[in-house]
N, C-alpha and C positions, 0 to 999 in steps of 0.2 A: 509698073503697077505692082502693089504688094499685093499679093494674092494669099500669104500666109503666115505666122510669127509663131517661132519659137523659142521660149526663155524662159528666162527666172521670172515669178512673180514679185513684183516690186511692193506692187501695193491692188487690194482692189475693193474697193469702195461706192456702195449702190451700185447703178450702174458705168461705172468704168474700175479699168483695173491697167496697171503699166505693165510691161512685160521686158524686161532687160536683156536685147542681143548683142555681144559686141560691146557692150558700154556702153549700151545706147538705150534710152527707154521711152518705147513706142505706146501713148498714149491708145489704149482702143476703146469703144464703148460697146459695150456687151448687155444683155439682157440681166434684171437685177438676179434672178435666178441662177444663170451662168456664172453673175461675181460670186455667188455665197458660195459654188462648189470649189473654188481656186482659193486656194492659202498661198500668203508669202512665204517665199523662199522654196517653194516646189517647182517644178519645173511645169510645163504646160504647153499645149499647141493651141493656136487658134485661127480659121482658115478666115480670108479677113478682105474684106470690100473698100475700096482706096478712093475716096468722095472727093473730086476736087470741085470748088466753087470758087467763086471772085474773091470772097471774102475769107474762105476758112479751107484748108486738106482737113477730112476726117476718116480715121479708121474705126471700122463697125466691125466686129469680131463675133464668129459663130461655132459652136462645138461639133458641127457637123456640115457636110457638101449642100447637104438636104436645105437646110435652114437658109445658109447663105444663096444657094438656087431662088427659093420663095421670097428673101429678100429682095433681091434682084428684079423678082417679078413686081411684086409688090410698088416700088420704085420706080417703074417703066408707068405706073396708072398714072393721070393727070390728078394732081392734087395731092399725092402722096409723096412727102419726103422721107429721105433716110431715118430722120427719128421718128416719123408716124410708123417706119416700117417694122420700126425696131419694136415700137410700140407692140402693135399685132402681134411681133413672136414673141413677145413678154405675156400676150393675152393666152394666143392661139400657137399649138404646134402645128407643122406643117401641116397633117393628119388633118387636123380641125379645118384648118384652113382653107383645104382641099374641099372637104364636104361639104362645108357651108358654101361654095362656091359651084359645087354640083345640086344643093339643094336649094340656089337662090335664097339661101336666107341672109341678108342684109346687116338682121338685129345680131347675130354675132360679131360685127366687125365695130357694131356702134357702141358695143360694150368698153372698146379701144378708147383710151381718155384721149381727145383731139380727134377723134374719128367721128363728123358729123352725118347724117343720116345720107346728104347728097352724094356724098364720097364714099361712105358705108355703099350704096348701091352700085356706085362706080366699081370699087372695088369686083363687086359680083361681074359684074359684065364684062368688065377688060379680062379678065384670070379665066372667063369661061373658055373651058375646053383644054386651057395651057398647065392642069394641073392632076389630072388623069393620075400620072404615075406617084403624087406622093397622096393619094384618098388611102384612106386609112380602111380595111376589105372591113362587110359586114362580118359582124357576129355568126355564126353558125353552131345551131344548138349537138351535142353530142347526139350520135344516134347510136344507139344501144344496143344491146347483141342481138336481140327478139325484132330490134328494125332493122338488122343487118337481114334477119328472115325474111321476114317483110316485103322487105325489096325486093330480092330475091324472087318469092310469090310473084308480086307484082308485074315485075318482068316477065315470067311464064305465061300471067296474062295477057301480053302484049303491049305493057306502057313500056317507053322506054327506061333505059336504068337512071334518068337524070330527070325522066319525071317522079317515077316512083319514089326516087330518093329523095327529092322534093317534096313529094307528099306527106311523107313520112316526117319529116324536121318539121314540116306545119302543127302536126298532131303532139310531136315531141312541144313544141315552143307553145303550143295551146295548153298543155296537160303537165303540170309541175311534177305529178305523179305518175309520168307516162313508162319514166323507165324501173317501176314493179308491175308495167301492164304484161299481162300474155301474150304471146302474139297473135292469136286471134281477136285480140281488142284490138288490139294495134293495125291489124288488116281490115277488120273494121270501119275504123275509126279513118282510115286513108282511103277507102274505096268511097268513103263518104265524101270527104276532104276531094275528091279527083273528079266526083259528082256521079249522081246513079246513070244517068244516061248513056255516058262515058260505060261504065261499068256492066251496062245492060249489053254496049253494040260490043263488046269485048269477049263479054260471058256466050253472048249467043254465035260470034265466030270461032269461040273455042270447041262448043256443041257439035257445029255444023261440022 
């Protein structure tokens, strides 16, 4: 099995590109993306999936473990072949891949040209669970010196530090102008966010 190619750039063109080892030039097909970054006569590595069928050997070439792993996967679905796979990481990076496949969304994959709506959902189903490690983590808003307070506070009142801090990034991603707030807007604005009841049975075991 080839598992990986390193050479000369021969040629690369849409998506394929040859890679000269040895004398020898190993035809691969790469994502059209991946041929524009490759110039002939550079040298280049590429970690590379070895296709055998009745009718054709094909090598599928990837710039990263990651890409070629989700190819892989991708390939194992019913209905997907190596160029519908190729397809998808030409659409989607692994990242995307991953998400839409923990958010059940479908219409990401039907964006994919040859990726019909049946298969688009197939795709979701078979990958569910087996893609954890390449999701792309959410966004998390900065939390600002006067939330670093905040929390802090909040803690003293008995939320934990990974609620409060919580609280506080809702207030932040709610408020575009949250970090020129005070931090009494800001405690606030999170005692609110964490609910007064909450707030009530807190205040009155601190009393007590």
């Amino acid at each position: 099995m080839i598992s990986s190619v390193r050479g000369t750039v021969l040629s690369a063109v849409g998506g394929n590109i040859v890679i000269e080892v040895g004398g020898i030039g190993y035809a691969i097909q790469v994502t059209p993306e991946h041929a524009l970054a490759l110039r002939v006569g550079d040298s280049a590595f590429v970690h590379t999936a070895f296709i055998v069928r009745e009718d054709a050997m094909s090598l599928f070439g990837f710039e990263t473990r990651e890409q070629l792993a989700v190819f892989e996967l991708l390939t194992g679905v019913t209905g997907v072949g190596p160029k519908s796979a190729l397809g998808v990481l030409s659409v989607l990076g692994p990242g995307q891949i991953a998400t839409a496949v923990a958010a059940e969304d479908d219409a990401a994959f039907r964006k994919v040209s040859g990726i019909g709506p049946k298969t688009a959902k197939l795709i979701v189903v078979s990958l569910a669970g087996k893609l954890i490690a390449h999701a792309e983590p959410a966004a998390r808003p900065a939390v600002t010196p006067a939330g670093d307070q905040v929390v802090v506070a909040l803690v003293g009142l008995g939320w934990s530090e990974k609620i409060a801090a919580s609280a506080v990034e809702g207030v932040i991603a709610a408020n575009p102008d949250a970090a020129a707030f005070p931090v009494q807007t800001l405690l606030r604005l999170a005692l609110a966010q964490l609910g007064p009841a909450q707030h009530s049975a807190v205040a009155a075991g601190a009393e007590s």
